[in-house]
C-alpha angles and dihedrals in degrees: 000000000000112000118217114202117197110214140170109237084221093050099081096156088061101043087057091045092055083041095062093039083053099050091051099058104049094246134175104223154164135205105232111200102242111222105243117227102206082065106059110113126219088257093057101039083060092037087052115027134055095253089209088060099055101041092059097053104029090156090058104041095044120168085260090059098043088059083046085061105040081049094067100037082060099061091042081059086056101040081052096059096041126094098236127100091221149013144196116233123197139183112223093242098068125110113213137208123240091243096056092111091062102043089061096047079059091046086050094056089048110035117113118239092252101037152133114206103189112201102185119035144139126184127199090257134029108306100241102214122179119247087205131085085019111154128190115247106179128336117304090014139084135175115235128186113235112233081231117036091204084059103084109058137188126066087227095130129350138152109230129187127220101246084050089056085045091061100033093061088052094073108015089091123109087034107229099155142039122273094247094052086117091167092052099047091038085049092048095053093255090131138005104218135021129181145173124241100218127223089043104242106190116066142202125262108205095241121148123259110257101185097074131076112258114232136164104327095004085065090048095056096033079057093046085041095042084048103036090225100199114256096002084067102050086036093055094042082042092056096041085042086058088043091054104054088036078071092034102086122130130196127199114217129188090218106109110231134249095231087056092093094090102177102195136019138224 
């Protein structure tokens, strides 16, 4: 399965880190240019976004997430030209697990043919996946359907098919929500099926977030994190880690869901 990372040209401390992860794991993958957000001009920000949206959560589609958007869009355009039937994209601050090859050769045998597959997610409040319709995708791991689709948040890690990336880049543009707004995007046609891989195999590094403007504070950790200022550093990955899992709960229901009924297979 081709692996598409998304990576920002000027983060070159997290391009070496994916790189690594990468490596390790035997991947086929490809470095996919990141729009960066900081350079949007006026002019695309009003070619490529809805302008009302942004305007009413201007906190939420910052410049930083629209060229997270735009990011992802990218590489559906590229799933959509290619000729497989599914890729693998990944963020460049994952960590990922030495079975991984084989955990997507299982997603691959399982997935439906209009499908999202997320292997790294957290939601605000426990995640509520269905213990029907779980089916086992490797050892140690099985794919479970959430009981809400715009639970499980964040575009870290996830298996998409090419019809999925079809019908995602029918409705993305103008961008009007962020790239992990699964339930928006499920509920708007943009894909058939989603699921969960539990236990979530890919992990958080710690890293810093690069796609939003650094100001006050946020200059002061993306120096001590650009510099790896003993202590401060493992003190700052230390205290987004615990965030992390804080938002990381899941919680296993006996209710079927709703997203269980997958028409067609790979």
């Amino acid at each position: 399965m081709k692996t598409y990372i998304i990576n920002l040209e000027r983060s070159a401390v997290r391009r070496r880190h994916i790189l690594s992860e990468a490596e390790k794991c035997g991947l086929d993958y490809e470095f996919i240019k990141a729009v960066d957000g900081q350079a949007l001009t006026q002019s695309d920000i009003e070619e490529l976004c809805d302008l009302e949206a942004v305007k009413a959560s201007p906190d939420w589609l910052t410049p930083g997430m629209l060229g997270c958007a735009l990011s992802h869009y990218q590489i559906y355009r590229r799933i959509a030209e290619a000729d497989d039937e599914m890729a693998f994209v990944l963020e460049d601050d994952m960590v990922l697990p030495r079975d991984l090859p084989e955990l997507l050769d299982g997603i691959s045998a399982k997935i439906a043919s209009n499908e999202i597959i997320t292997l790294y997610y957290f939601s605000f409040s426990p995640c509520l996946l269905s213990k029907q319709d779980a089916v086992r995708a490797t050892d140690g791991y099985e794919l479970y359907f959430p009981i809400d689709v715009s639970q499980p948040i964040t575009t870290g890690g996830y298996v998409i098919t090419k019809k999925a990336a079809e019908s995602l880049l029918k409705i993305i543009l103008p961008i009007r929500v962020g790239p992990d707004s699964w339930g928006y995007f499920y509920d708007n046609n943009g894909f058939e099926s989603f699921r969960c891989v539990y236990p979530v195999p890919l992990r958080f590094n710690g890293a810093k977030s690069d796609i939003h403007v650094q100001k006050g504070r946020g200059r002061v950790t993306r120096f001590i994190d650009e510099k790896r200022i003993p202590v401060l550093f493992q003190l700052l990955r230390g205290i987004r880690n615990v965030s992390v899992k804080s938002r990381s709960a899941v919680r296993f229901v006996d209710e079927r869901s709703a997203v269980a009924e997958v028409p067609h297979r790979v």
